[in-house]
PDB file of N, H, CA, C and O in Angstrom:
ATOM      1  N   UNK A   1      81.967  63.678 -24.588  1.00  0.00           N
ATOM      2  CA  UNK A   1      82.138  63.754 -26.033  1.00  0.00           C
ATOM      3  C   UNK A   1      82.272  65.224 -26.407  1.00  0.00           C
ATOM      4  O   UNK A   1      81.387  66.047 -26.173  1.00  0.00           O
ATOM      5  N   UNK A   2      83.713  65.575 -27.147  1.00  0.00           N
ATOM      6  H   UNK A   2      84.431  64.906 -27.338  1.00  0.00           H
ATOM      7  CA  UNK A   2      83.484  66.781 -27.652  1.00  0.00           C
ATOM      8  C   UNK A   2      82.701  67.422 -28.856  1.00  0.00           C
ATOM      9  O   UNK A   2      82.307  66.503 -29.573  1.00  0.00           O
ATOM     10  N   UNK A   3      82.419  68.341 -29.227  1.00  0.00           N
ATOM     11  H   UNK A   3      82.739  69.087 -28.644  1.00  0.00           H
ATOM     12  CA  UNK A   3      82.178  68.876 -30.657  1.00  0.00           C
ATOM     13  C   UNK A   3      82.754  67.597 -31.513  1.00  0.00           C
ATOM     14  O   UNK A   3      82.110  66.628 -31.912  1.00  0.00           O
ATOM     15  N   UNK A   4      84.289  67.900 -31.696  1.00  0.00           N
ATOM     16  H   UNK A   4      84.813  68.688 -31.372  1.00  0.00           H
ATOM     17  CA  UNK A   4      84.826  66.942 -32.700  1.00  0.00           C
ATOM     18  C   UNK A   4      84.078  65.805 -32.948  1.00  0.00           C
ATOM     19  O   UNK A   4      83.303  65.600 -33.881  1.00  0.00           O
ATOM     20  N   UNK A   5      84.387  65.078 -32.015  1.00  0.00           N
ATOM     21  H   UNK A   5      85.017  65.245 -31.256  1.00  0.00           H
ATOM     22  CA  UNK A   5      83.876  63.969 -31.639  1.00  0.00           C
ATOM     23  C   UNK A   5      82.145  63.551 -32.324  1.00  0.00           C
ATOM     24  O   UNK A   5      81.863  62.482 -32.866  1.00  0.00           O
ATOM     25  N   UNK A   6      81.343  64.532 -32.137  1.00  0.00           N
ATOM     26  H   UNK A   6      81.572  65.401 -31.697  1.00  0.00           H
ATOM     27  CA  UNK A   6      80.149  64.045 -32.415  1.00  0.00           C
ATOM     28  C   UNK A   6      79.910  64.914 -33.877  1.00  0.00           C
ATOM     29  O   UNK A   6      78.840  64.679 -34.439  1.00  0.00           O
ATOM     30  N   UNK A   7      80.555  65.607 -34.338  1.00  0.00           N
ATOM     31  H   UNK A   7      81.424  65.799 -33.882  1.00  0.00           H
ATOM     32  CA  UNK A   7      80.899  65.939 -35.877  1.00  0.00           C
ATOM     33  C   UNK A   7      81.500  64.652 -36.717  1.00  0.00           C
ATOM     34  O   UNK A   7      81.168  64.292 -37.847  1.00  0.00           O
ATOM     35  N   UNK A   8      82.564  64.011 -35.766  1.00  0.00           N
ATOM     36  H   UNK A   8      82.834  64.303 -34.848  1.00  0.00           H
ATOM     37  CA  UNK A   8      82.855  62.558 -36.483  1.00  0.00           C
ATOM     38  C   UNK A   8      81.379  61.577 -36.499  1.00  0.00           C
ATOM     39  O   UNK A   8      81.369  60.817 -37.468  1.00  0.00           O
ATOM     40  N   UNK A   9      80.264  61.478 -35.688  1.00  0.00           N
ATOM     41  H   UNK A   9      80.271  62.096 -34.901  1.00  0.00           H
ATOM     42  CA  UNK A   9      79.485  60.806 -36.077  1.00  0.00           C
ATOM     43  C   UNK A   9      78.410  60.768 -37.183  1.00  0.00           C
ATOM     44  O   UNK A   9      77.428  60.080 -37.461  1.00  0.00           O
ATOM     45  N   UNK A  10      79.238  62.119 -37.812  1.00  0.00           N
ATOM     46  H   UNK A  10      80.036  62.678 -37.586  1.00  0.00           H
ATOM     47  CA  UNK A  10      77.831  61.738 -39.046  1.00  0.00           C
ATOM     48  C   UNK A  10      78.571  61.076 -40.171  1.00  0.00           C
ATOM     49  O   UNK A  10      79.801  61.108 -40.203  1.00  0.00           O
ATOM     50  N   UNK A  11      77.948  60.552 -40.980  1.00  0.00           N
ATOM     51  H   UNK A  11      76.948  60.526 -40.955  1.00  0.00           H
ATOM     52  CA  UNK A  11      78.100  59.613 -41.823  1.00  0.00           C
ATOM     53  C   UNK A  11      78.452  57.988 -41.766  1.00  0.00           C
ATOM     54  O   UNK A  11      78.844  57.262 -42.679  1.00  0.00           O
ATOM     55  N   UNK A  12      78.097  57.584 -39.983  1.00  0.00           N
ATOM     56  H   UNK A  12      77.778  58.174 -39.241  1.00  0.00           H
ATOM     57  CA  UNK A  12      78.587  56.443 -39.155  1.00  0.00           C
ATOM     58  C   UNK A  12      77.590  55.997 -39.479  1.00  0.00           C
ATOM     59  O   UNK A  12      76.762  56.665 -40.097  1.00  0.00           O
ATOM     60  N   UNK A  13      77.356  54.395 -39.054  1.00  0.00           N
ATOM     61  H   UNK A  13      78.029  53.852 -38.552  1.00  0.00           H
ATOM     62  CA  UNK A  13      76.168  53.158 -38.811  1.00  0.00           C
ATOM     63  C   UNK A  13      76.195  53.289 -37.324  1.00  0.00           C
ATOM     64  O   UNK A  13      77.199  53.510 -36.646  1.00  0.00           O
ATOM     65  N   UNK A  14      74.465  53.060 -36.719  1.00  0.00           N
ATOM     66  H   UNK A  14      73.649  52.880 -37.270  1.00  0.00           H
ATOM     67  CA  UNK A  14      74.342  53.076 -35.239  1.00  0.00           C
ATOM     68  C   UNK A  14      73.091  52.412 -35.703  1.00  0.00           C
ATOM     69  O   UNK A  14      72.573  52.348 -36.818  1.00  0.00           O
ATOM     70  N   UNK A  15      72.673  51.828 -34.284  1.00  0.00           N
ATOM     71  H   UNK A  15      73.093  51.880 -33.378  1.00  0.00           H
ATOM     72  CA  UNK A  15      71.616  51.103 -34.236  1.00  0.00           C
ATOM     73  C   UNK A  15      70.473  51.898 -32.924  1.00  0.00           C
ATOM     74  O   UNK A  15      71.036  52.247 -31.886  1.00  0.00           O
ATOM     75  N   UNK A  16      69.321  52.081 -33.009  1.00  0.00           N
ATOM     76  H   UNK A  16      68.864  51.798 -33.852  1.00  0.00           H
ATOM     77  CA  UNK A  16      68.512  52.530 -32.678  1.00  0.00           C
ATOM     78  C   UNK A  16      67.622  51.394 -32.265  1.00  0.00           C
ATOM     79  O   UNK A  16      67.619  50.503 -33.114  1.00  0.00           O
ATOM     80  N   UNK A  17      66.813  51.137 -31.149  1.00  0.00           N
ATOM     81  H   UNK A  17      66.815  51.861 -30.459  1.00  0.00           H
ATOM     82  CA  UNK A  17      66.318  50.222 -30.321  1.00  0.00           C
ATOM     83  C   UNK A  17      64.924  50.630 -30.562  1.00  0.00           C
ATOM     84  O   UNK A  17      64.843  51.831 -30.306  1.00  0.00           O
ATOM     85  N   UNK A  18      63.473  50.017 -31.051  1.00  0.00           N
ATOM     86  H   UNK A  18      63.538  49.042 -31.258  1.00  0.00           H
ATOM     87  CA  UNK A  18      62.253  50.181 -31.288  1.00  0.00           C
ATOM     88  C   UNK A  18      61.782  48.691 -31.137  1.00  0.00           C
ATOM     89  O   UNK A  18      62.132  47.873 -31.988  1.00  0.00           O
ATOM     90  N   UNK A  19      60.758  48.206 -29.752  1.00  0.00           N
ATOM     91  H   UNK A  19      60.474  48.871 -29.061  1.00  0.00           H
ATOM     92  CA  UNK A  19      60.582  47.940 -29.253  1.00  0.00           C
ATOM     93  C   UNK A  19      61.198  46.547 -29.411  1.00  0.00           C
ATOM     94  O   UNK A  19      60.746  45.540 -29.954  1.00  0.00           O
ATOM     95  N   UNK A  20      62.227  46.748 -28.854  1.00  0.00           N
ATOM     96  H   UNK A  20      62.595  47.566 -28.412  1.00  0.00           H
ATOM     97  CA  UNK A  20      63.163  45.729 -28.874  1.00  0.00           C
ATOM     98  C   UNK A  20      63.553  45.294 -29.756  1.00  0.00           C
ATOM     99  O   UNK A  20      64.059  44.203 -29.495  1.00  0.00           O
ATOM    100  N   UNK A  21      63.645  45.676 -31.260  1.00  0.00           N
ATOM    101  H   UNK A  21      63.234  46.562 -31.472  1.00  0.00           H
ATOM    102  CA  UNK A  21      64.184  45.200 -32.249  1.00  0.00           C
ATOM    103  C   UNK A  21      65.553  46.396 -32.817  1.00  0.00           C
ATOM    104  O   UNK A  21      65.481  47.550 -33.240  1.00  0.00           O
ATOM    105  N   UNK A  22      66.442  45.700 -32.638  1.00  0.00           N
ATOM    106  H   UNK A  22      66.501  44.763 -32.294  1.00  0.00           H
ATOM    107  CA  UNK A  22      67.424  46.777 -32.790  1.00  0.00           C
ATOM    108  C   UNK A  22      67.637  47.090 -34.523  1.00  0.00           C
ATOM    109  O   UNK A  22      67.896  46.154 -35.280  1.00  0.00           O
ATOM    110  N   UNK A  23      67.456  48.868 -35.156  1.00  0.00           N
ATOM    111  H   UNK A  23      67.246  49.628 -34.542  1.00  0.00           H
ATOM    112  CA  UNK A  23      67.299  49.082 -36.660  1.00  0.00           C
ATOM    113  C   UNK A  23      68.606  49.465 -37.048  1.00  0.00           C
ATOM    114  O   UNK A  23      69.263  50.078 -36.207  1.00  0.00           O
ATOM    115  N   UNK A  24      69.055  49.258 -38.018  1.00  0.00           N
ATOM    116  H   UNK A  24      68.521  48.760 -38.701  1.00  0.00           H
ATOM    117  CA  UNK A  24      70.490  49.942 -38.182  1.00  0.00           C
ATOM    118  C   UNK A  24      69.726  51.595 -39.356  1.00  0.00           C
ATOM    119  O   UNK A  24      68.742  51.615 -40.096  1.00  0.00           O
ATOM    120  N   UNK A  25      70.677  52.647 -39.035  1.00  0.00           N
ATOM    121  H   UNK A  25      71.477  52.631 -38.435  1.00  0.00           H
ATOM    122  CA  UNK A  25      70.256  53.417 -39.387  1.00  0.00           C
ATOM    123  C   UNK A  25      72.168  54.072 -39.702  1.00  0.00           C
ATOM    124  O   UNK A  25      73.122  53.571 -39.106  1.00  0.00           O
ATOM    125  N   UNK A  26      72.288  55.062 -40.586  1.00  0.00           N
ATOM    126  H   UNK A  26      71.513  55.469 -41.070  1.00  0.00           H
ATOM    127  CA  UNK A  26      72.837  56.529 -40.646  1.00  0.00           C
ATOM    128  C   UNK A  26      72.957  57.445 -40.169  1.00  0.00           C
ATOM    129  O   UNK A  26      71.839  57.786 -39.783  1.00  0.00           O
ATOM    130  N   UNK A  27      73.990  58.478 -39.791  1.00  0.00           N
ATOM    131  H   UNK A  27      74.899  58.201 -40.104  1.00  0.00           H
ATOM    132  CA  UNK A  27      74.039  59.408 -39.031  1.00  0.00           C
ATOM    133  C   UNK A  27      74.030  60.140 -40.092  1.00  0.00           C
ATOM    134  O   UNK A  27      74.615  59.837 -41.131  1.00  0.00           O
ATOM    135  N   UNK A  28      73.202  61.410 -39.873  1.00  0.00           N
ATOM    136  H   UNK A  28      72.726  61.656 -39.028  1.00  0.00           H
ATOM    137  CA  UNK A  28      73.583  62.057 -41.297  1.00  0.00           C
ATOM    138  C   UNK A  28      73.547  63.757 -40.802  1.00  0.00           C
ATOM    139  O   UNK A  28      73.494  64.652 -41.645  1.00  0.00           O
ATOM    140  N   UNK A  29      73.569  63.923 -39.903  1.00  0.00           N
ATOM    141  H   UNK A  29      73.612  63.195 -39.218  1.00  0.00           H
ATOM    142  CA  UNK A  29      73.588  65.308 -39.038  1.00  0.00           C
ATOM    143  C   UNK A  29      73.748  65.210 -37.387  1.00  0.00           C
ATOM    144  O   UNK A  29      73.766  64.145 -36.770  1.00  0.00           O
ATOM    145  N   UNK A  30      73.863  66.577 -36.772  1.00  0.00           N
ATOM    146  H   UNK A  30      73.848  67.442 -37.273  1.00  0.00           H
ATOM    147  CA  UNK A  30      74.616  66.401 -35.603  1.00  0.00           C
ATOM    148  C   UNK A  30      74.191  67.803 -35.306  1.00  0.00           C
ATOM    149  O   UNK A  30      74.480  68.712 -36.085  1.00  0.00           O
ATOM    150  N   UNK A  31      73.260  68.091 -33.789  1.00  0.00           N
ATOM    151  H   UNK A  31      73.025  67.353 -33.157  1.00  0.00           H
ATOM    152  CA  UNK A  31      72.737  68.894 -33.646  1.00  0.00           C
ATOM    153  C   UNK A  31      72.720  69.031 -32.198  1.00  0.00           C
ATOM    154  O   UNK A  31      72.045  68.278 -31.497  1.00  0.00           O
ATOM    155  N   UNK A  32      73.652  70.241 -31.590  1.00  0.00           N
ATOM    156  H   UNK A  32      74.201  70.853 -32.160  1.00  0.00           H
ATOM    157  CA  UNK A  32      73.636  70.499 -30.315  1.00  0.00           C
ATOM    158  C   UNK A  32      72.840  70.939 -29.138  1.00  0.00           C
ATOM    159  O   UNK A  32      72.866  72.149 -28.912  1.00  0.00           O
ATOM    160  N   UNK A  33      72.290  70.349 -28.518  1.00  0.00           N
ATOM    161  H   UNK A  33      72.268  69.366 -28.701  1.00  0.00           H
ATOM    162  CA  UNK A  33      71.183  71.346 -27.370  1.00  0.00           C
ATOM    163  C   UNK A  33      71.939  71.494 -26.312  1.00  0.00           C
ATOM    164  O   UNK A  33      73.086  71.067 -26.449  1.00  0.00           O
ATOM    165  N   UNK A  34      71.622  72.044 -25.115  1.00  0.00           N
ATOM    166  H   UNK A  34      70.691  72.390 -25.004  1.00  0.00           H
ATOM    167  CA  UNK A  34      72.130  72.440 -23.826  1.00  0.00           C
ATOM    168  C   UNK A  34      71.606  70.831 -23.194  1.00  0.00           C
ATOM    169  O   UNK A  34      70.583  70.206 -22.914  1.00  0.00           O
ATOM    170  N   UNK A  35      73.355  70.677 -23.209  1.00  0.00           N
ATOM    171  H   UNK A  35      74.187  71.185 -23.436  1.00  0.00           H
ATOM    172  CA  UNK A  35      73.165  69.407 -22.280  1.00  0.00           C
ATOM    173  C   UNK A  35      72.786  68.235 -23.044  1.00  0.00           C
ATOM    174  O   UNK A  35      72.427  67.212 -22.461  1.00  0.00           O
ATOM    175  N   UNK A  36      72.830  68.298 -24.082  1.00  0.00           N
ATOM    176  H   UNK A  36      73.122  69.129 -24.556  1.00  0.00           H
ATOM    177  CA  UNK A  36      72.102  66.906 -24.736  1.00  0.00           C
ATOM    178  C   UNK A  36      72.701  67.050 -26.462  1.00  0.00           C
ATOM    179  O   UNK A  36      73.144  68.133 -26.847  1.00  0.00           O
ATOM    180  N   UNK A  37      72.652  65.984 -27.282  1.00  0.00           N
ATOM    181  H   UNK A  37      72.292  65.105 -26.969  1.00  0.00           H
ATOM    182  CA  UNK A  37      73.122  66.170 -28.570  1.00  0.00           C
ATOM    183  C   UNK A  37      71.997  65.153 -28.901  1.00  0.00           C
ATOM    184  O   UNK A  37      71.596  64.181 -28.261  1.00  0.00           O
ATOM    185  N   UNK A  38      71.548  65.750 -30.282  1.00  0.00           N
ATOM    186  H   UNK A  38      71.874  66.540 -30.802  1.00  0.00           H
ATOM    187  CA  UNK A  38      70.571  65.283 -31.407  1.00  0.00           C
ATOM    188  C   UNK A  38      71.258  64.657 -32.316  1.00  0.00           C
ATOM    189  O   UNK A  38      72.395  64.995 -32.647  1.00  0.00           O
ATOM    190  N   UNK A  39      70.522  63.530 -32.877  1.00  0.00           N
ATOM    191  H   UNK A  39      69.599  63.255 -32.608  1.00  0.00           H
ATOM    192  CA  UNK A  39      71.286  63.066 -34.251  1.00  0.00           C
ATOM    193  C   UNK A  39      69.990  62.769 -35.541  1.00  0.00           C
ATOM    194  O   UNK A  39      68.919  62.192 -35.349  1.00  0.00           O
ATOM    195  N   UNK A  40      70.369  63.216 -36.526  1.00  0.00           N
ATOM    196  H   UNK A  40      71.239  63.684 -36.681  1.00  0.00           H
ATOM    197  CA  UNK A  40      69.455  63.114 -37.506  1.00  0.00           C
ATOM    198  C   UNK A  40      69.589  61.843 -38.175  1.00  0.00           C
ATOM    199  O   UNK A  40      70.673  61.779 -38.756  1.00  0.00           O
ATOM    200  N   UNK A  41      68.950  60.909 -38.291  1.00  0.00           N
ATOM    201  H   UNK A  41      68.070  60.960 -37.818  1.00  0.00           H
ATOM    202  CA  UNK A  41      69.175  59.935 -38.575  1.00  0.00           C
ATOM    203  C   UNK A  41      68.518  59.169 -40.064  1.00  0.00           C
ATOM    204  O   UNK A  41      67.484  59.756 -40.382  1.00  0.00           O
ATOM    205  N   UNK A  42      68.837  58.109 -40.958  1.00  0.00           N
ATOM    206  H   UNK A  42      69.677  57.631 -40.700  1.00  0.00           H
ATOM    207  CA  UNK A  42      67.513  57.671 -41.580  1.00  0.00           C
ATOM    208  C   UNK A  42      68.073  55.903 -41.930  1.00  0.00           C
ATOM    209  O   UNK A  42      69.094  55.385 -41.478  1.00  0.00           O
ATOM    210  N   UNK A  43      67.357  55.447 -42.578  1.00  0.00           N
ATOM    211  H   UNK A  43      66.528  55.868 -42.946  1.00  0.00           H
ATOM    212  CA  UNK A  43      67.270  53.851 -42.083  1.00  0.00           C
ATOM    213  C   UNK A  43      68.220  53.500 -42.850  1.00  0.00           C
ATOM    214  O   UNK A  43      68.511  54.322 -43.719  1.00  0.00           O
ATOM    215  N   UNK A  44      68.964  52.289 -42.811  1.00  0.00           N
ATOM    216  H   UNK A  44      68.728  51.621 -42.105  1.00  0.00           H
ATOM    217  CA  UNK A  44      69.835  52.201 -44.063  1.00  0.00           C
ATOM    218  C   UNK A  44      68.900  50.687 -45.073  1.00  0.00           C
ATOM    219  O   UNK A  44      69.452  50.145 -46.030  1.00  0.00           O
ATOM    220  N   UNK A  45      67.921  50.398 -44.726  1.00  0.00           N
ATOM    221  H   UNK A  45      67.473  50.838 -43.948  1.00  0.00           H
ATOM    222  CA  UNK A  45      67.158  50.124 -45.681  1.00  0.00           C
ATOM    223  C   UNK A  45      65.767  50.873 -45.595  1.00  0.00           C
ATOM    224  O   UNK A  45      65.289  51.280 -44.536  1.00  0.00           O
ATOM    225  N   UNK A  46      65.243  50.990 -46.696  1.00  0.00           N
ATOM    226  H   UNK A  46      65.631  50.659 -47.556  1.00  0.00           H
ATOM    227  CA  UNK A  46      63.805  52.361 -46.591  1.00  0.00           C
ATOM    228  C   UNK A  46      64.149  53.528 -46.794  1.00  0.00           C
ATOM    229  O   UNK A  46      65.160  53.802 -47.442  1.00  0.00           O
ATOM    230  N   UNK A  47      63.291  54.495 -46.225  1.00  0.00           N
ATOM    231  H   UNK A  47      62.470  54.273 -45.699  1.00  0.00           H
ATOM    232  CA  UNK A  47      63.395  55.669 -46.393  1.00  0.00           C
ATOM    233  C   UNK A  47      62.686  56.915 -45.238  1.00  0.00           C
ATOM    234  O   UNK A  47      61.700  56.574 -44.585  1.00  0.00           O
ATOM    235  N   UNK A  48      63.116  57.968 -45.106  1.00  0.00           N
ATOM    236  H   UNK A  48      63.917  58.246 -45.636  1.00  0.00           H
ATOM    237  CA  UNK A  48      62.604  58.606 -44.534  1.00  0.00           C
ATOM    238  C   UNK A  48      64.026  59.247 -43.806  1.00  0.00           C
ATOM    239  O   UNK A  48      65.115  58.813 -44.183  1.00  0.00           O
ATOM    240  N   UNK A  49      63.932  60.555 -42.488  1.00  0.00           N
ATOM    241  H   UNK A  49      63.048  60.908 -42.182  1.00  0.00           H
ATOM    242  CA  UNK A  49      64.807  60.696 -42.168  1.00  0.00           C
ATOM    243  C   UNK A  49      64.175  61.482 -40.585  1.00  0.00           C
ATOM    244  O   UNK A  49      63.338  62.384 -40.598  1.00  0.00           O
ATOM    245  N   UNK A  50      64.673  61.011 -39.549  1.00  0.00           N
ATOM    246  H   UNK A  50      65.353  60.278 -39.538  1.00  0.00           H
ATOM    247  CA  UNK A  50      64.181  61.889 -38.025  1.00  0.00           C
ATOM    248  C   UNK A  50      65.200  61.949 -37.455  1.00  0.00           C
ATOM    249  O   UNK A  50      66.152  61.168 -37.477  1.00  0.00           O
ATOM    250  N   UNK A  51      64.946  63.587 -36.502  1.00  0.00           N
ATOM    251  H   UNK A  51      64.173  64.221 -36.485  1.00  0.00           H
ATOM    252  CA  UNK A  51      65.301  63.744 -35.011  1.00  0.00           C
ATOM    253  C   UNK A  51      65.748  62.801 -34.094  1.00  0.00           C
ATOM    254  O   UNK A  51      64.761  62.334 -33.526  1.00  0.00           O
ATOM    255  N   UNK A  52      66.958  62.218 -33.616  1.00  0.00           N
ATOM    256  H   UNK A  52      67.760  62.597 -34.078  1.00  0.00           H
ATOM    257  CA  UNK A  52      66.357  61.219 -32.623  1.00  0.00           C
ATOM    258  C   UNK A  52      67.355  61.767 -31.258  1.00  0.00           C
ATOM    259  O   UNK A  52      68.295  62.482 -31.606  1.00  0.00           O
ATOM    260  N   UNK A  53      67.258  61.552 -30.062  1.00  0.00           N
ATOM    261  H   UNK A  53      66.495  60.971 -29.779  1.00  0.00           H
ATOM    262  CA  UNK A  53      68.335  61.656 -28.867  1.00  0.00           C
ATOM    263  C   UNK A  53      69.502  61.156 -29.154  1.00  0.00           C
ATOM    264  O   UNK A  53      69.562  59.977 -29.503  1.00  0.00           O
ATOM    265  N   UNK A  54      70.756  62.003 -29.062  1.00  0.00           N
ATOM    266  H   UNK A  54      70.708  62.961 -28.779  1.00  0.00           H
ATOM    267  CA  UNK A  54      71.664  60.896 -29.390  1.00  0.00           C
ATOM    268  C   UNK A  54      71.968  59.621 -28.322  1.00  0.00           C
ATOM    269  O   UNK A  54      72.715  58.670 -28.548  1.00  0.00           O
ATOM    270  N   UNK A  55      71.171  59.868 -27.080  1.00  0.00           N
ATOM    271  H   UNK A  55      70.564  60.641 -26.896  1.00  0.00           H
ATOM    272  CA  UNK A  55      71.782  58.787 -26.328  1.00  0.00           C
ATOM    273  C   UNK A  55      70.679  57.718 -27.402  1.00  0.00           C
ATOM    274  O   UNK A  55      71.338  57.382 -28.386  1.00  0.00           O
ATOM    275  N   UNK A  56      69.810  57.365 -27.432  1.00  0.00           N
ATOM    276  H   UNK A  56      69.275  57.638 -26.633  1.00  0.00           H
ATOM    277  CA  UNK A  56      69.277  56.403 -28.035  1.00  0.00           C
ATOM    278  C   UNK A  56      69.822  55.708 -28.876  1.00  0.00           C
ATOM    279  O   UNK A  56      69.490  54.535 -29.044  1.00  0.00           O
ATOM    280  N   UNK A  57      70.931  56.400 -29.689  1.00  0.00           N
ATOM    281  H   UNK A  57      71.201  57.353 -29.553  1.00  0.00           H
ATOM    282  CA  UNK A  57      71.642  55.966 -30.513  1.00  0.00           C
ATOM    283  C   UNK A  57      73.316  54.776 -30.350  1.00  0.00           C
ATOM    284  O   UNK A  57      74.406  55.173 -29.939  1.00  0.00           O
ATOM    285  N   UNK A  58      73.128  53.953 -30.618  1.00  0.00           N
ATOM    286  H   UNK A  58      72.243  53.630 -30.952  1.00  0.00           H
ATOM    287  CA  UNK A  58      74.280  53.349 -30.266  1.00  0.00           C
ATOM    288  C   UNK A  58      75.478  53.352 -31.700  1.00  0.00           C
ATOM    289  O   UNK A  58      75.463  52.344 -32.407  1.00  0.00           O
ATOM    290  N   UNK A  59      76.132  54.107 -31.940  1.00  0.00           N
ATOM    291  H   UNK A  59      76.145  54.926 -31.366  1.00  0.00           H
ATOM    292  CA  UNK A  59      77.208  54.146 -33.055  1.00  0.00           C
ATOM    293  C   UNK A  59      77.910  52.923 -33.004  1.00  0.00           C
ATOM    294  O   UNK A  59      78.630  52.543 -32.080  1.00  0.00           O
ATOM    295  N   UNK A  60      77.589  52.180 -34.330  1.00  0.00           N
ATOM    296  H   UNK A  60      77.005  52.489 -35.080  1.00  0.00           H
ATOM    297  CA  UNK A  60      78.745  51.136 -34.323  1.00  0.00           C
ATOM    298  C   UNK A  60      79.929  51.216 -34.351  1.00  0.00           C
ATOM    299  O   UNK A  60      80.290  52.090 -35.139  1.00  0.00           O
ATOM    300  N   UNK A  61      80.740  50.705 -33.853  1.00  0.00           N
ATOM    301  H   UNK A  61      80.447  49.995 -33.214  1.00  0.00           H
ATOM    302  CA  UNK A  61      82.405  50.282 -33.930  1.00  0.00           C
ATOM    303  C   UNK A  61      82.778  51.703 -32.861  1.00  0.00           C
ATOM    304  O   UNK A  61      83.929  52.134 -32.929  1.00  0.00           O
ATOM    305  N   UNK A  62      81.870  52.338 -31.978  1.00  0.00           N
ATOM    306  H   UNK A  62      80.935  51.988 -31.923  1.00  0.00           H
ATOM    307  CA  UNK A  62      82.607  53.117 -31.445  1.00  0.00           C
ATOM    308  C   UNK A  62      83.200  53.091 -30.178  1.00  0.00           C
ATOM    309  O   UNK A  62      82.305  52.934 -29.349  1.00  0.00           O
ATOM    310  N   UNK A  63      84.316  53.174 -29.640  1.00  0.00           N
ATOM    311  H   UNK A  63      85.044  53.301 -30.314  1.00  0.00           H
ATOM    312  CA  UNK A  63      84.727  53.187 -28.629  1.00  0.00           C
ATOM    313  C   UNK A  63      84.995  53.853 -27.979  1.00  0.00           C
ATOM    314  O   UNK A  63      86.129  54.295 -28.159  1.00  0.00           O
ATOM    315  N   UNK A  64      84.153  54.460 -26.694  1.00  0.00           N
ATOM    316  H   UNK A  64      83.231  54.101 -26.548  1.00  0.00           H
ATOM    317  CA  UNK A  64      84.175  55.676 -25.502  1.00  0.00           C
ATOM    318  C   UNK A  64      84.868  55.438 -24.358  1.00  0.00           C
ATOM    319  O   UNK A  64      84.909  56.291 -23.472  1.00  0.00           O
TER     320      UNK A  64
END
């Protein structure tokens, strides 16, 4: 995945896995580490907003 690429994921739907119940959440930032990409995320019902791995993250409708 390039830059581009994970700059296109903010403002997407992805689902995030907590203990086995899959949450749908927002991408709402996009944050690079060495070797790894962060995504800021928050619920799309509720409230609040976290850090999460982007592998944890599964982006809907996306195709790699």
């Amino acid at each position: 995945m390039g830059l581009s690429d994970e700059q296109r994921a903010v403002g997407r739907e992805g689902l995030i896995n907590t203990n086995g119940v899959d949450m749908s959440v927002i991408i709402r930032d996009v944050r690079l580490k060495p070797h790894a990409v962060d995504y800021l995320i928050e619920p799309t019902a509720g409230k609040g907003k976290a850090w999460v791995d982007g592998d944890l993250v599964r982006i809907v409708g996306w195709s790699e």
